[in-house]
C-alpha positions in Angstrom: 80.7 7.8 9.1 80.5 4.6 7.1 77.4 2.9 7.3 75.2 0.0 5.7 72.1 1.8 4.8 68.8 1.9 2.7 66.9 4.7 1.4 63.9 2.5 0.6 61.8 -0.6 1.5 62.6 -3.7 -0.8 64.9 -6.5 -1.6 68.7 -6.8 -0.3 69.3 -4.7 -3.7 68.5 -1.3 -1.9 71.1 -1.7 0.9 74.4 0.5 0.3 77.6 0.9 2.0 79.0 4.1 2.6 79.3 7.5 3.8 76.2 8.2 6.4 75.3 11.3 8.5 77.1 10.7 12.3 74.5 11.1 14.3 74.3 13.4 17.8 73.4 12.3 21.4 70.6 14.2 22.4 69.7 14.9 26.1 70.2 11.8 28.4 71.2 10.0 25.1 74.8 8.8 24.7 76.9 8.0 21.4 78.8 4.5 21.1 81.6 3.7 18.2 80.5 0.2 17.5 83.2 -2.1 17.8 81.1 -5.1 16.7 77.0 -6.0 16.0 75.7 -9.4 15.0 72.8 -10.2 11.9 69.8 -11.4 13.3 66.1 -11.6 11.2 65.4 -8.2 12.6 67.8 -7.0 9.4 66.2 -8.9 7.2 62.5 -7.8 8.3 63.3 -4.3 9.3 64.3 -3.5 5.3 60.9 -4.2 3.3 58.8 -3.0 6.1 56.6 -4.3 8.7 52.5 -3.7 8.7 51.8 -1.0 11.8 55.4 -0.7 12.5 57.4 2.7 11.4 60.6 1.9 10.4 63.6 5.3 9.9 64.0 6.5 7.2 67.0 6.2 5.4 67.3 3.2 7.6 69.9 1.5 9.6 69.4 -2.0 10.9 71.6 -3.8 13.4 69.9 -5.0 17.0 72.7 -6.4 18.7 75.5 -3.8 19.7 79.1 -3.9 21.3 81.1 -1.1 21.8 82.5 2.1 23.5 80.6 5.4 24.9 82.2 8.0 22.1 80.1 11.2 23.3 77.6 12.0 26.4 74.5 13.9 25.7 73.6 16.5 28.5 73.1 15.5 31.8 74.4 11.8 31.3 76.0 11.2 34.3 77.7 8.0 36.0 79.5 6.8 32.7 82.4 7.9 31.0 83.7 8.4 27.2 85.4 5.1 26.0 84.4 2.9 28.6 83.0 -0.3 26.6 79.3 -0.7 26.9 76.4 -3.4 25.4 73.6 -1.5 24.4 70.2 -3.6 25.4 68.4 -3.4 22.6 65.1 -2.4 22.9 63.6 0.7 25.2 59.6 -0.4 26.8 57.7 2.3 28.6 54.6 1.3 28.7 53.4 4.3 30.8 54.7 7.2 28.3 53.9 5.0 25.2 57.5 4.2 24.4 58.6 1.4 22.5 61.4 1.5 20.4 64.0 -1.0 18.9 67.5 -0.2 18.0 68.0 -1.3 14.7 64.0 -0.9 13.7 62.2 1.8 14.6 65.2 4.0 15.2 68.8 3.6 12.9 70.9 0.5 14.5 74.7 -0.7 15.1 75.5 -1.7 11.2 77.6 1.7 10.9 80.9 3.2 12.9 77.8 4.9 15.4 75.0 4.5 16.8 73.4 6.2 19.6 71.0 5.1 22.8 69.2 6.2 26.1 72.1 6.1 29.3 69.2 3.8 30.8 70.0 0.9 28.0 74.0 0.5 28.7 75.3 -2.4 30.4 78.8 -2.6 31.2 81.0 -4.7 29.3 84.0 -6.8 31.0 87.5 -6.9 30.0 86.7 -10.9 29.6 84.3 -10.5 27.4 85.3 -9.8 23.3 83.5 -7.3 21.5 82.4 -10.4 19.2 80.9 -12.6 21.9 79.2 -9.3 23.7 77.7 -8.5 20.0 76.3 -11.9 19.7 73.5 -11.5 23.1 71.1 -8.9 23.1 68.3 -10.0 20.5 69.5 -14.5 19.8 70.2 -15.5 23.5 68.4 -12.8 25.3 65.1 -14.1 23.5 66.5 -17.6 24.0 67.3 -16.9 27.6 64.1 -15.5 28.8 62.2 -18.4 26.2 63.6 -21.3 28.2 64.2 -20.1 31.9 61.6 -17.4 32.7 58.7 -18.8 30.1 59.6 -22.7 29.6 61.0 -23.1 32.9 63.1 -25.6 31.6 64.5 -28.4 34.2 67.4 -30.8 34.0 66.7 -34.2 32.5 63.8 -32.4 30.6 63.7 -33.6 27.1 63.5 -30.7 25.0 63.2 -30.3 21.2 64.7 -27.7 19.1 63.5 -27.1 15.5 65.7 -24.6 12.7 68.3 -25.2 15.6 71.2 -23.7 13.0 70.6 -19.9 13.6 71.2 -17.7 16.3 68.3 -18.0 18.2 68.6 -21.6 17.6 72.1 -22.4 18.8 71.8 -20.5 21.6 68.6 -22.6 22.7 70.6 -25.4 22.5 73.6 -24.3 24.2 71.5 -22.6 27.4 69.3 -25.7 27.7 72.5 -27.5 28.3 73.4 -25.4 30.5 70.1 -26.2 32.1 71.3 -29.6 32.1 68.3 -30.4 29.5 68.6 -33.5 27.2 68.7 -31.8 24.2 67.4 -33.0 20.8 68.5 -30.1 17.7 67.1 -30.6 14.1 68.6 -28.6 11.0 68.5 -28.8 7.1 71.9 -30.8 6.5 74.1 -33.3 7.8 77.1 -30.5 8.3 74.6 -28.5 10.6 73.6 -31.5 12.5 77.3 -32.9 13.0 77.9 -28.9 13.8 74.5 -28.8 16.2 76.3 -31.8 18.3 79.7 -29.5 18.4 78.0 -27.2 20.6 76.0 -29.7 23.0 73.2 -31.1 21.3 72.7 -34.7 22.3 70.5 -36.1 19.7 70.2 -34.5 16.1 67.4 -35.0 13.4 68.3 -33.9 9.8 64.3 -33.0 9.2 65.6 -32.8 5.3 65.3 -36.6 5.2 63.0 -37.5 8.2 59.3 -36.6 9.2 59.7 -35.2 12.2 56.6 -35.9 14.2 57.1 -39.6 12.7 60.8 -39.7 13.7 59.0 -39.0 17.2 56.4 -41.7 17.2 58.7 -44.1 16.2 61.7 -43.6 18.8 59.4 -42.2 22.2 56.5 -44.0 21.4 53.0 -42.8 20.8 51.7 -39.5 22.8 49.6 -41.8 25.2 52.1 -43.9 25.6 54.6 -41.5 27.0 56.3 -40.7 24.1 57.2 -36.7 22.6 59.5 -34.0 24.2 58.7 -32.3 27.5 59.3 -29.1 25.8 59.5 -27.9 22.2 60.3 -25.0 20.6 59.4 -23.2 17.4 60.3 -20.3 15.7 59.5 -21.1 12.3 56.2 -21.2 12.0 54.3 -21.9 8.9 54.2 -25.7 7.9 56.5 -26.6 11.1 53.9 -25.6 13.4 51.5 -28.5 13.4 54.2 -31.1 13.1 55.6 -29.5 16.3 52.9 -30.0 17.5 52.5 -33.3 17.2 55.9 -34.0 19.0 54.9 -32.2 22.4 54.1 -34.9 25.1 51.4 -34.8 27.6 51.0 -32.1 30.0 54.2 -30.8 27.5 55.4 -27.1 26.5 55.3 -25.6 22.9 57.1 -22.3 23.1 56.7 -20.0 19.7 59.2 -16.9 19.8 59.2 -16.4 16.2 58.0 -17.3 12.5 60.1 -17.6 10.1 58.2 -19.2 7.7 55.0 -17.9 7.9 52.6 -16.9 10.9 49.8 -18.3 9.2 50.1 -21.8 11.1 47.8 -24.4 11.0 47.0 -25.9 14.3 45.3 -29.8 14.8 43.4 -29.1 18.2 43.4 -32.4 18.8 46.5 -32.9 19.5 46.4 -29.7 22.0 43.5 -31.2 23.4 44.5 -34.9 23.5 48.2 -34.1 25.1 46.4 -31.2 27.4 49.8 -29.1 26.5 50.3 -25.3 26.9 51.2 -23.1 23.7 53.1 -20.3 25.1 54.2 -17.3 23.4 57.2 -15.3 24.2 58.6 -12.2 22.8 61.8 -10.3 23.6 63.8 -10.1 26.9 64.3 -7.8 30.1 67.3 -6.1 30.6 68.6 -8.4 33.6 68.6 -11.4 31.2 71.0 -10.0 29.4 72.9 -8.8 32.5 73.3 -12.3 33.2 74.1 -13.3 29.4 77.3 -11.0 29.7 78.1 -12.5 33.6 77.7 -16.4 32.0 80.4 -15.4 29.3 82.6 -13.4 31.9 82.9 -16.7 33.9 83.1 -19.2 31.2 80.0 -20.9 31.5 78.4 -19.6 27.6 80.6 -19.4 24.7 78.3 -17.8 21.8 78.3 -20.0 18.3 80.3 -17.6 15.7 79.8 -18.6 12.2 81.7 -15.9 10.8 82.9 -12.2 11.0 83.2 -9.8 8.7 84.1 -6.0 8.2 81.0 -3.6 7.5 81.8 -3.2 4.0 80.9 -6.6 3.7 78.2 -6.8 5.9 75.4 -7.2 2.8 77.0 -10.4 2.4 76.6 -11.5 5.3 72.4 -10.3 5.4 72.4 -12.7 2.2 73.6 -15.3 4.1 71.3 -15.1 6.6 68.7 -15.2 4.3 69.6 -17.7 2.1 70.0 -20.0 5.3 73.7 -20.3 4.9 74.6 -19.8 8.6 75.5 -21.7 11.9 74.7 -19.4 15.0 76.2 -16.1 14.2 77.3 -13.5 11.7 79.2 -10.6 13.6 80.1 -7.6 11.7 82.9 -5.5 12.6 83.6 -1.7 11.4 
């Protein structure tokens, strides 16, 4: 099968495209012809290698996968070969020690196959494109379970989205206005931000030219004065954090599902102390979050942001993309 591959850690340089082993469905394990996967910062992670994490190798990355049951291992039972499927991504047993991650610990979706446990198919619609199904698993299922199981977000809540250009950012936006949220989105350039109000956002903050936590002072008012965002989120990390921080109002949210730019955040407590918020982490989804991703897209409600799709032989452009922050929402990649 054709696959994008690397036989080492390192840089984009030691990805390849070509000929891979096709892989077999052991017991209870079933074999999907991906019909379409989308980039997320799992690819771009997953390649040099994470501390305490052991990542396959040669390795395939590719998290998010769409496509149709080719083969049934032994004693897979209740599905059937060429019915199309969306593979949730990771497998959690906590009680046999099992965590894996499609695309990390075990070869992904960015080749013609991929395999997975019977127990992690859900079943795709006729509705639903193989391109908007490809888009769910890792963006909106971490946005989905982020800002309606953790944040517990609430209509007419203000809530602030930082790095809201990338997958996990544009789907925050679009869910929270779903949630009938006020939503404020910030990105890099004035193309993202006019593209950031395409999709829903209500205000936009190109945090290129403005000081965030100032822009916030100035237009809500000061924290004891009622001013800052009933909710804020923050993937990025790094310098962000603290200015995030700083926007939160009183008895506000920060929600941190990621760090992009560096988990080594610095953190003014007394701004956690003087606006008696709650920092909450959250960290991947359950499997009926993205049950319900798949039902919101079958009945119209969520329409995933696509920035682009390409064939797999050109998929290593599109993980340069990615990581040179050239993107708005999603890259799919198509074999």
């Amino acid at each position: 099968m054709k696959a994008v591959y690397f036989n080492e850690h390192g840089s984009i340089d030691v990805l390849r495209y070509g000929e891979f082993p096709e892989p077999e469905p052991p017991h209870g394990w079933v074999k999907v012809r991906v019909r379409a996967t989308s980039l997320n910062y799992l690819d771009i992670y997953s390649r040099p290698g994470m501390p305490g994490i052991k990542i396959q190798l040669p390795g395939i990355t590719g998290g998010d996968c769409a496509g149709e049951i080719a083969q049934l291992g032994d004693d897979v039972t209740g599905w059937r070969i060429r019915e199309r499927v969306l593979i949730y991504t990771p497998n959690v047993d906590f009680e046999k020690g099992e965590i894996d991650l499609l695309g990390e610990t075990r070869n992904g979706a960015l080749a013609e196959y991929c395999l997975c446990r019977a127990a992690q198919l859900i079943r795709l619609p006729d509705s639903v494109s193989d391109e908007h199904a490809a888009c769910l698993p890792v963006a909106y299922g971490t946005a989905y379970k982020m800002m309606f199981q953790i944040g517990a977000v609430k209509a007419g809540e203000k809530v602030l989205v930082l790095g809201a250009s990338g997958g996990v950012g544009t789907a925050t936006v679009i869910l929270s206005k779903l949630a009938s949220a006020y939503v404020i989105a910030c990105a890099s350039t004035a193309d993202k931000c006019r593209r950031l109000q395409d999709i829903g956002a209500d205000e936009t903050v190109n945090y290129s030219r403005v000081d965030i936590d100032k822009y916030f002072r100035e237009t809500t008012g000061s924290l004891y004065r009622g001013g800052g965002c009933d909710i804020v989120v923050n993937f990025t990390g790094g310098d962000t954090f603290d200015k995030s921080l700083r926007c939160v109002k009183r008895k506000g949210r920060l929600l941190v599902c990621g760090a992009t730019a560096g988990a080594d955040a610095r953190i003014d407590l007394r701004f956690v102390i003087g606006a008696e918020c709650r920092i909450i982490g959250t960290q991947g989804w359950d499997f009926e979050h993205q049950q319900e991703l798949v039902t919101l897209v079958e009945t119209g409600r969520l329409q995933p942001s696509i920035d682009r799709v390409l064939p797999l032989a050109r998929a290593i452009e599109g993980v340069r993309a990615l990581e040179n922050r050239e993107v708005f929402g999603k890259v799919v990649v198509k074999p």
